[in-house]
DOTIVO-218163 format. One record per residue (C-alpha): residue in one letter; x, y, z. Coordinates in steps of 0.2 Angstrom, whole numbers, plus 5000, padded with zeros to 4 digits. Last residue first. Layout:
BEGIN
AXYZ...
This chain:
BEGIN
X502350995044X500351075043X500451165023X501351005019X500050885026X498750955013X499650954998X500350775000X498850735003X497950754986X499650724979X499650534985X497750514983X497850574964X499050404961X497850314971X496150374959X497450264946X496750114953X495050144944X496150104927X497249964932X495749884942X494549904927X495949814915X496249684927X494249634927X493749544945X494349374943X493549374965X495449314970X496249464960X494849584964X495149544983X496949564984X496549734975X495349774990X496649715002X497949814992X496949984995X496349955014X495350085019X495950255022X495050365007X495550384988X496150224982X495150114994X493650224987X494050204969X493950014972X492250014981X491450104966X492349974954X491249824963X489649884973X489249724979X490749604976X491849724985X490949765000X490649585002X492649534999X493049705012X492049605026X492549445021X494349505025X495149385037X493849225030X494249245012X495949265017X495849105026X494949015013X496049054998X497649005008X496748845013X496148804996X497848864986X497148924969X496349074975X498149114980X498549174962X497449294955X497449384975X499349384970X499049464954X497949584961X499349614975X500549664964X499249774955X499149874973X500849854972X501249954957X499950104962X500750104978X502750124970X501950224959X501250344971X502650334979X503850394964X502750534962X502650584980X504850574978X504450704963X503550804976X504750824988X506050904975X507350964990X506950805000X506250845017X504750835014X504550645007X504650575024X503050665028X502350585011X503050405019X501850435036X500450465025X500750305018X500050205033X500850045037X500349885036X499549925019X498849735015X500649665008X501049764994X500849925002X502149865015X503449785002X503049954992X503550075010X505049935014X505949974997X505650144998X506550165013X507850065011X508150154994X508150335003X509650265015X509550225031X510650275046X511150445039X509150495033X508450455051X509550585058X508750715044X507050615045X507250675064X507850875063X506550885046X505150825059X505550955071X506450995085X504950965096X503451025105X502751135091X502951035076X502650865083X500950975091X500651025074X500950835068X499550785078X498350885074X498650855055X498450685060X496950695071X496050795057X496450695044X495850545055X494350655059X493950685041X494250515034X493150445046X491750575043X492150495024X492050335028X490350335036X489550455022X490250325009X489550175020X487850255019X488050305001X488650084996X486950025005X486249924995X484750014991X485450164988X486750094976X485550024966X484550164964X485950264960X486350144946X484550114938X484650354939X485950364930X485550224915X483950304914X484750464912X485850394899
């Protein structure tokens, strides 16, 4: 087991995968850092965020909302979720409406596995994707589930790197299972932004 360990870590080293792990996680810190800053100042300066999602709330309704937050983790995150576990504040039981988040991203990120599965077969979709994100491909052909758990836990692109595994026949049953790290990410946050809005 030992030697098992220590092959692994050596690996790893050598291609790069802790460099990049220090990288994204000063990343992650200052992004936290700006957010929560960010919302302090919201706090502060302003009626609040409850005063907004509360006028936000009458125009559109919960289902609208969570309808557009999976369509967005679905297609390549074009929205940050953090944004969505604010939302969910203001709901009496806020952390049942994380849970259902965290579904709702762990379902599209296996969404867009099967899409990923899918496109491969359409050359010039195939070829432009691979092209867009070669960058998160390379990461994920080189260090494989490690990579995974990281797009689950930190702020890189979760359904890109599932999009990935689906196009690069990575294992379904590996992705399901390392893919529930973003079920943790959801109440991770959760827990931090509500002690800041």
């Amino acid at each position: 087991m030992l030697k098992t360990f220590k092959r692994y870590h050596f690996f790893y080293l050598r291609k790069g995968f802790y460099t990049f792990l220090r990288k994204i996680s000063v990343k992650f810190a200052i992004i936290m850092a700006l957010f929560g800053l960010g919302l302090f100042v919201f706090e502060e300066t302003t009626p609040g965020m409850a005063f907004y999602f509360a006028k936000f709330s009458l125009t559109v309704s919960s289902e609208v909302v969570l309808a557009f937050f999976f369509v967005s983790e679905t297609l390549l995150g074009l929205i940050p979720p953090d944004l969505f576990i604010v939302w969910a504040k203001q709901f009496a039981s806020p952390y049942e409406v994380v849970s259902l988040l965290a579904i709702l991203s762990y379902a599209a990120g296996l969404l867009a596995y099967y899409l990923g599965n899918r496109l491969i077969n359409f050359k010039r979709i195939g070829d432009y994707i691979n092209v867009r994100f070669e960058k998160q491909f390379k990461m994920l052909r080189s260090w494989g589930g490690f990579i995974i758990i990281v797009a689950a836990l930190l702020p890189l692109p979760f359904s890109t790197m599932c999009l990935g595994a689906g196009m690069l026949k990575y294992s379904f049953r590996w992705l399901a299972l390392l893919g529930m790290f973003r079920i943790v990410r959801f109440f991770a946050y959760a827990a931090v932004l509500y002690q800041v809005v």
